[in-house]
C-alpha positions in Angstrom: -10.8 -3.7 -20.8 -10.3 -7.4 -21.5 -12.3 -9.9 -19.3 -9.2 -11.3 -18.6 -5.6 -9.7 -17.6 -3.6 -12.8 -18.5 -0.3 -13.2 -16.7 0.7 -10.4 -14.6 3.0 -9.2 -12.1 3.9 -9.0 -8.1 6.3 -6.2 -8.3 8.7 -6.5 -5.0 10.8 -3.0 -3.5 14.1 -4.7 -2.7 15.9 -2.8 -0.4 19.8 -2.9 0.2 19.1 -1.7 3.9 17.0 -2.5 6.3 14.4 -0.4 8.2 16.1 -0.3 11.3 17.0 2.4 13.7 20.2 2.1 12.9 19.5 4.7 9.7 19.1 7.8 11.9 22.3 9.9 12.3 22.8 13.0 13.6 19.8 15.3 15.7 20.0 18.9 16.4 17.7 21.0 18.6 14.8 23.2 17.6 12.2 25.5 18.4 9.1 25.5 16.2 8.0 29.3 15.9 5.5 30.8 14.6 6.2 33.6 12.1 2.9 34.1 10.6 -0.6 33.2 9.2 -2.1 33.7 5.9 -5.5 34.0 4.7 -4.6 31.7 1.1 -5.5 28.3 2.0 -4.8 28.9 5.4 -1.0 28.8 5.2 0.9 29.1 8.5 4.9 29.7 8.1 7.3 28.3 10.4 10.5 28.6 11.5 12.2 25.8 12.6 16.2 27.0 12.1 17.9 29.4 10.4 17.8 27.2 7.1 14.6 25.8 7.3 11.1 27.8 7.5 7.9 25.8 6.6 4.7 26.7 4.5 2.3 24.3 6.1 -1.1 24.2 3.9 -3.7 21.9 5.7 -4.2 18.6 4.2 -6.8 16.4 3.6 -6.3 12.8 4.3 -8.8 11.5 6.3 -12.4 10.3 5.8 -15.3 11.5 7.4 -16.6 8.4 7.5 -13.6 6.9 9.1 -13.7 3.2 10.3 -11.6 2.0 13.2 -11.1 -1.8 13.1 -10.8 -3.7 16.2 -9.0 -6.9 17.3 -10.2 -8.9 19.9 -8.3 -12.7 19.1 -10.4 -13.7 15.6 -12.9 -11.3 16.0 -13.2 -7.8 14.9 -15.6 -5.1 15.5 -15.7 -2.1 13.4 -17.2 1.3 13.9 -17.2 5.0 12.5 -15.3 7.5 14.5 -14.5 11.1 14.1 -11.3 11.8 13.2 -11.8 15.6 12.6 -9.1 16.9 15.5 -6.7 14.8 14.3 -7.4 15.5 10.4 -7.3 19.5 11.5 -3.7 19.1 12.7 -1.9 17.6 9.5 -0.3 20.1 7.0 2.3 20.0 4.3 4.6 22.0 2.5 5.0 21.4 -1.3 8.3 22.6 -2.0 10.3 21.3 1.4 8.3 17.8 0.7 7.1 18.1 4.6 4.2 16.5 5.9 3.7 17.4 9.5 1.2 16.9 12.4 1.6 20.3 14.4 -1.0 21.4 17.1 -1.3 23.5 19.6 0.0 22.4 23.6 -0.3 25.1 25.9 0.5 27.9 24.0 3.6 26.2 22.1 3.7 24.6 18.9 4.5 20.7 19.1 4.9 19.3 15.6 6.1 15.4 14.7 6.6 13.9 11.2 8.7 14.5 7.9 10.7 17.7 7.3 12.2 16.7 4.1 13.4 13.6 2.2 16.1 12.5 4.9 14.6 14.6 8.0 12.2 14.2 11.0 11.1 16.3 13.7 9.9 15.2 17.0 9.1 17.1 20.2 11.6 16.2 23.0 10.3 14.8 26.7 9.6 18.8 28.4 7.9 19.9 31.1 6.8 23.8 30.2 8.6 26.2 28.0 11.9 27.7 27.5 12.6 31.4 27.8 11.4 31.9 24.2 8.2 30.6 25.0 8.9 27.4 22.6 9.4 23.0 23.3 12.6 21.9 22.4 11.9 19.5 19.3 14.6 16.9 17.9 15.6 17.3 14.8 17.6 14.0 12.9 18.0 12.8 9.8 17.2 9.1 8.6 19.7 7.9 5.9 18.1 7.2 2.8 17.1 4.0 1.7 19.2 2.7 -1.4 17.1 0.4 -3.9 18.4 -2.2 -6.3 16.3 -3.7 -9.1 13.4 -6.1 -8.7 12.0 -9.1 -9.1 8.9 -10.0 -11.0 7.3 -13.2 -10.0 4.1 -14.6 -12.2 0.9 -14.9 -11.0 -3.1 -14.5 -12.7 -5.5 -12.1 -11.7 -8.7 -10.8 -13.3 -9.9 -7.2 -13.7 -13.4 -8.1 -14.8 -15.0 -7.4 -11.3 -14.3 -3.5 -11.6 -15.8 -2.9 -15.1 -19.5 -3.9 -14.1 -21.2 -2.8 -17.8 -24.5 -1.1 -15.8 -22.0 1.8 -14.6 -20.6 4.7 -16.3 -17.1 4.3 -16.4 -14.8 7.1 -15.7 -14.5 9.4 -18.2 -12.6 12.7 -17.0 -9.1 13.6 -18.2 -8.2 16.4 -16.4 -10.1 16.1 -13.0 -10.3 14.9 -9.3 -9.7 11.4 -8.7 -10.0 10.3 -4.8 -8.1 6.8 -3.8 -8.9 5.2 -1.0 -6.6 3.8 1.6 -7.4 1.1 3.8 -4.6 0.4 6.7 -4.0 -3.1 8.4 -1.0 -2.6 10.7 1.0 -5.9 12.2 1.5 -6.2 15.8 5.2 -5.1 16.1 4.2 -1.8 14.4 1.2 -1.1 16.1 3.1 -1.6 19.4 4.5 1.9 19.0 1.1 3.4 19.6 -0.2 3.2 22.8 -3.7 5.0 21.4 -5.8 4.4 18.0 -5.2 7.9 17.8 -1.5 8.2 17.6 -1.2 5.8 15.2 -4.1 7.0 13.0 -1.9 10.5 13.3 1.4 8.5 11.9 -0.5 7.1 9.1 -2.2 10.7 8.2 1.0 12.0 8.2 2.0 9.6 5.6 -0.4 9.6 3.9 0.1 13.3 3.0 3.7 12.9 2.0 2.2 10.4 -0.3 0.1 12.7 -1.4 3.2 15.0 -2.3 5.1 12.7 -4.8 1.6 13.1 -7.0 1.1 16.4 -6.9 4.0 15.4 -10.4 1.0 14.1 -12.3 -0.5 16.8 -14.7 -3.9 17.4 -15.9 -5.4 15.3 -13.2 -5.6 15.6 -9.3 -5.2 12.6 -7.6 -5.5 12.4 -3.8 -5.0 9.3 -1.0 -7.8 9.6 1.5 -7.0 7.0 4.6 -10.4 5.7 5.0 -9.8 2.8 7.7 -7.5 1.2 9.9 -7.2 -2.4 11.6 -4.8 -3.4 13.9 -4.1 -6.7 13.8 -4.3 -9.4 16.7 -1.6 -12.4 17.0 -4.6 -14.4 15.9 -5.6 -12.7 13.0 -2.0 -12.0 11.9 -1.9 -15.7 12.1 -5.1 -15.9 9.3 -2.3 -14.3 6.5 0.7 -13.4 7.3 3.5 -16.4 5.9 7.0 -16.3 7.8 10.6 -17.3 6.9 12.2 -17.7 9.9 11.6 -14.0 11.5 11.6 -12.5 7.7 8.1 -12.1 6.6 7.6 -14.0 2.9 6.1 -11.0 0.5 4.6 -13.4 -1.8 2.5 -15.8 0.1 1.6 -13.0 2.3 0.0 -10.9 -0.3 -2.0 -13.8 -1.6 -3.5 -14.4 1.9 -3.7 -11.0 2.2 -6.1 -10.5 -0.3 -8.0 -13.7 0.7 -8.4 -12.1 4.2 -9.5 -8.7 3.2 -11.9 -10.8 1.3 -13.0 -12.7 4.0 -13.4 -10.6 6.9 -15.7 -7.9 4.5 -12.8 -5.3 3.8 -12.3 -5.5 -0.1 -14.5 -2.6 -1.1 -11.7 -0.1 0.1 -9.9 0.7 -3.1 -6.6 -0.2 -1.7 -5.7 -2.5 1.3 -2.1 -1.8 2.4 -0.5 -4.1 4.9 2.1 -2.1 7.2 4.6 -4.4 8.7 7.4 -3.8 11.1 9.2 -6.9 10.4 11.7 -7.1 6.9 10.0 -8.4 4.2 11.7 -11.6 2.1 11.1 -13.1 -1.1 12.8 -15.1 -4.0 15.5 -12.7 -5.7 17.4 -14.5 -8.0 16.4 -17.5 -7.3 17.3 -16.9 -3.6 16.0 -16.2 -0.6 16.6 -12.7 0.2 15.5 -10.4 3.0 15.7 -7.6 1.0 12.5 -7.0 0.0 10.6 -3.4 1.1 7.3 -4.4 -0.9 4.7 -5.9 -2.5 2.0 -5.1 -4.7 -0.1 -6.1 -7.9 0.0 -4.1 -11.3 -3.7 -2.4 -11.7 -5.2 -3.9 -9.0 -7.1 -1.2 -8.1 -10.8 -1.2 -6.8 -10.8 -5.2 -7.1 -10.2 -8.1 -5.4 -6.0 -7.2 -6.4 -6.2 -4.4 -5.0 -3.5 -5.5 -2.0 0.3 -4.4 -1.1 1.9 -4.8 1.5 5.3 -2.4 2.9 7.4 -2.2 5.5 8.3 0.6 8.1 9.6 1.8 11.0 7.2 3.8 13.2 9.1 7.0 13.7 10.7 7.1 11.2 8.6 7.8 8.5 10.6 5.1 6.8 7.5 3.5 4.1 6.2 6.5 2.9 8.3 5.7 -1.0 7.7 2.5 -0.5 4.2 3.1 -0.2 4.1 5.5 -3.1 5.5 3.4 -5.4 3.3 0.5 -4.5 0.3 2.9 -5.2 1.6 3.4 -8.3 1.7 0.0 -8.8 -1.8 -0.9 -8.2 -2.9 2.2 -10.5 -1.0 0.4 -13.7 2.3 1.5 -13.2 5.4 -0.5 -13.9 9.0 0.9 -13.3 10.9 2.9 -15.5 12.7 0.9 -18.3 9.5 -1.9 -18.4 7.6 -2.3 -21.4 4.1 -2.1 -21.9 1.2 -4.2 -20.3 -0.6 -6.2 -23.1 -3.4 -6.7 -20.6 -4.2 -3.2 -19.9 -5.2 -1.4 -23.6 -3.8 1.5 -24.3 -0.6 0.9 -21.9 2.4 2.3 -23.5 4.7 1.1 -20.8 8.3 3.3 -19.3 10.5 2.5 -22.2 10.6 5.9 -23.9 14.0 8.6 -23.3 12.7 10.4 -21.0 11.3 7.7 -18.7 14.9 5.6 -18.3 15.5 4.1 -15.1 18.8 6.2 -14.6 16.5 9.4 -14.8 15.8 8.5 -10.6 11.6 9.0 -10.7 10.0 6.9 -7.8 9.6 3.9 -10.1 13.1 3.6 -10.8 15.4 2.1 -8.1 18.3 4.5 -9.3 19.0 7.5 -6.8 21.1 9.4 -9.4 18.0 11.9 -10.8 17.7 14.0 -7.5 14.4 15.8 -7.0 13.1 13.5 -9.3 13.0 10.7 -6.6 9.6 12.8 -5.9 7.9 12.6 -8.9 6.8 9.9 -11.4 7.6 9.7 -14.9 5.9 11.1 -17.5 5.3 7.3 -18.8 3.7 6.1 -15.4 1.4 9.5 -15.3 0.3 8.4 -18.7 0.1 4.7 -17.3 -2.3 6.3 -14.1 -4.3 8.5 -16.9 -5.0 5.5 -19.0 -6.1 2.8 -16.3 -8.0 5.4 -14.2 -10.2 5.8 -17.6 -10.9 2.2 -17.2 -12.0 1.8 -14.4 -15.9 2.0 -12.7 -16.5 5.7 -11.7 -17.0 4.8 -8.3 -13.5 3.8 -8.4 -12.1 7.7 -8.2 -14.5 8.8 -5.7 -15.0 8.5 -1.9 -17.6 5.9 -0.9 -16.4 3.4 1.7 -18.2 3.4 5.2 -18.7 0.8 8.1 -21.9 -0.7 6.4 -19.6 -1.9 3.3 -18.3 -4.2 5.8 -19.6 -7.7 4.9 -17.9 -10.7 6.8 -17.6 -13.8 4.7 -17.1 -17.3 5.4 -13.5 -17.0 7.6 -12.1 -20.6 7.1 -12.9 -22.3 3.3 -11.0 -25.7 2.8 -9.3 -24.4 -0.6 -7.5 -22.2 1.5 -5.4 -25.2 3.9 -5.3 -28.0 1.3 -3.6 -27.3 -2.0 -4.1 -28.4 -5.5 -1.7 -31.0 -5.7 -2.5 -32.5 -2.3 -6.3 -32.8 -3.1 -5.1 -34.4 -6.5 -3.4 -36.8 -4.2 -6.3 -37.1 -1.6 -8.5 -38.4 -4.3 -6.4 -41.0 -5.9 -4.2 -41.9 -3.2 -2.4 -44.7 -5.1 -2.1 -42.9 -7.9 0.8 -40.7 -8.5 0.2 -37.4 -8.8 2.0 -35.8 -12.0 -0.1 -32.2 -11.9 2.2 -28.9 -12.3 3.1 -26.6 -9.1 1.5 -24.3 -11.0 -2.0 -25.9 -11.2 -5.6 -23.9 -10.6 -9.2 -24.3 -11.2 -10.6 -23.6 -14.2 -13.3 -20.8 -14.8 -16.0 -23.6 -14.0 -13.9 -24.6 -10.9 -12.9 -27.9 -12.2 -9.6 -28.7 -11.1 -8.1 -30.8 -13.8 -5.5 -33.7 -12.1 -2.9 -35.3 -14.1 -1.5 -38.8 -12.7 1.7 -41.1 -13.9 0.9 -43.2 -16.5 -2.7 -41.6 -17.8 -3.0 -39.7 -20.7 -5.7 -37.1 -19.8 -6.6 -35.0 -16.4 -9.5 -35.9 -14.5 -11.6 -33.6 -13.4 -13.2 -32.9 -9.6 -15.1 -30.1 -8.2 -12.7 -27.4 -6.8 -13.2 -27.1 -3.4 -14.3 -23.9 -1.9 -11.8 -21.3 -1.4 -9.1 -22.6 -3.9 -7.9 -20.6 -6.9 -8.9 -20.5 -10.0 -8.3 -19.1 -13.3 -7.8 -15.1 -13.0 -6.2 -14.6 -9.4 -9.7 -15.1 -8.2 -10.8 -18.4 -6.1 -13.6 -21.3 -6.2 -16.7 -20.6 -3.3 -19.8 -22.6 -4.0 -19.3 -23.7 -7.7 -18.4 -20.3 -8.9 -15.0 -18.9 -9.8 -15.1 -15.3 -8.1 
């Protein structure tokens, strides 16, 4: 792959509604029964109605070496917990797209997550059983979330830190690939979940309906493993997150994101996903516009890019698409109807037939091709194939732990002062003439340009601003 990725792209979900409550309509009552268990992959079928009857297959979405991140103001502690009870108690069913965590509660079955595309299921506040011997469970539907197209907004990042030339890279074409998923959840989300535990069990359960949307992809198995979660403090919210009035902005955010993943030691994950509970803005059409649903980098995967951030309503189940198609993003996948990436050889791009946006796969925003809204297209399983070739092996397998955790330096001046400003700072009667646009170079020289000179004058960047590549300046050395 090239040393350098040249000019990429943020890609941004823009969302016509918002994910508010206001989206569920309609409940009926339930009874989970159970009808029967089979020996094949330990398949238990239940009966919810008369129309639906579930084929729940365990899943498999949760490290053994999970870490569970803890906020106490700016610090965090971080330690390995067992997660095996909870893991035991998530199962999906292929062909109704559920993704359930159902368990045992005195003697009845009490189940919570996704039934199908536009329905939940939730146990209902009971005391003992009814006459049948099950718990009444709600069932309701959540309207479905209508997409329009997106915006792409410019920005430099480097893929040289994956392909370190003393590993093997990855090789297999028709094999296992493992992704890991690390979770940082906001405060309003996280305020849902009175216990670690519940809302590791809520992001299990999405995780496995991610999981379902990629069982499309042929000749290759790829699975989402959560490895991690952090719940965030107002303090360290405060390190990253960028608001616009009480919209969070999806660009800035994501850049501090990955800066703060960096710095508090949690960049080896192969994926750091941001879950907000707040609407997420960003420039659409030269606009404000709090339509946004997410954010996330094209093949950022297992590097320093390797950031998105989605919204969702806890509950609802609402950011499992967007966080599928994000993943997509950060495994080399642009939307249906896109051309190739020059940056990433071999990239064919979503411009073929059979990969057109009014075809409805889960990088399109059109709704019109039905089941495909489940699958990708053939042109962004190609996309996957290709990049996951490219990258380190280590990449596609499952290797984070708590000892991966290094803290860096927390606060670097690059970070508070911009470009522009420290142009200003050292020529203050000088006006400044340098570009909005302006970094370091690869030698973290930041090159000023004032009124009335001919050529840029050069400083030493200071630590923490960016430099050419997406990467930034620490100690001399762009990284």
């Amino acid at each position: 792959m090239k040393a350098q990725r040249g000019q990429t792209s943020i890609n941004l979900l823009l969302l016509t509604a918002t994910l508010a409550s206001s989206r569920m309509y309609s409940h009926s009552i339930v009874y989970p029964t159970f009808l029967e268990a089979r020996s094949i992959n330990g398949t238990k079928v239940i009966k919810l109605n008369d129309d639906i009857i579930l084929n729940l297959v365990p899943s498999d979405v949760l490290s053994n070496n999970f870490v569970l991140s803890t906020a106490t103001k700016l610090n965090l502690e971080h330690k390995e917990i067992d997660t095996t009870s909870i893991g035991q108690s998530i199962y999906h069913d292929e062909t109704s797209m559920a993704a359930v965590s159902m368990q045992d509660v005195e003697g009845a079955i009490e189940m919570t997550g996704i039934v199908g595309e536009t329905i939940r299921i939730e146990p209902l506040p009971f005391s003992g059983r009814t006459s049948n011997g099950g718990r009444p469970h709600r069932l309701f539907y959540v309207r479905n979330i209508l997409a329009r197209d997106d915006v792409r907004v410019p920005g430099s990042v480097n893929i040289t830190s994956r392909s370190d030339p003393t590993r093997k890279p990855f090789q297999r074409f028709s094999n296992y690939a493992v992704v890991e998923v690390y979770v940082v959840i906001d405060v309003l989300f996280s305020a849902h979940f009175p216990k670690d535990a519940d809302a590791i069990n809520y992001l299990a359960v999405t995780i496995a309906a991610v999981n379902l949307k990629y069982r499309s992809v042929k000749r290759i198995e790829i699975k989402f493993r959560l490895v991690g979660m952090l719940r965030l403090s107002n303090e360290l919210e405060e390190e990253f997150v960028t608001m616009y009035g009480t919209y969070i902005d999806g660009q800035p955010t994501l850049l501090r994101f990955e800066m703060f993943c960096y710095r508090r030691g949690l960049d080896k994950a192969d994926v750091r996903y941001f879950v907000t509970g707040r609407d997420i803005t960003g420039v659409y059409k030269g606009r404000m516009n709090a339509i946004m649903g997410g954010f996330a980098y094209v093949g950022g995967l297992c590097s320093l890019d390797g950031v998105a951030i989605g919204e969702d309503t806890p509950g609802l189940y609402a950011g499992v698409d967007i966080m599928a198609h994000e993943l997509a993003h950060s495994m080399g996948c642009v939307h249906d109807g896109e051309g190739a990436r020059t940056e990433i050889p071999g990239h064919m791009g979503s411009t073929a037939p059979e990969c057109a946006a009014y075809r409805g796969y889960l990088m399109s925003y059109s709704r019109n091709g039905g089941e495909n809204h489940h699958k990708l297209s053939p042109c962004c399983q190609e996309q996957i194939k290709i990049f996951l070739r490219l990258v380190a092996d280590e990449c596609v397998k499952e290797t984070f732990n708590v000892t991966q955790i290094i803290t860096r330096r927390l606060f670097l001046p690059g970070h508070w002062i911009s470009p522009q400003k420290y142009c200003k700072l050292k020529q203050p009667r000088l006006r400044t003439a340098s570009p909005s646009t302006l970094t370091a170079n690869t030698k973290c020289k930041l090159e000023c340009m004032y009124a009335g000179t001919n050529r840029p004058v050069k400083y030493d960047a200071l630590d923490g601003m960016r430099c050419e590549g997406g990467r930034w300046c620490e100690k001399g050395v762009c990284i």
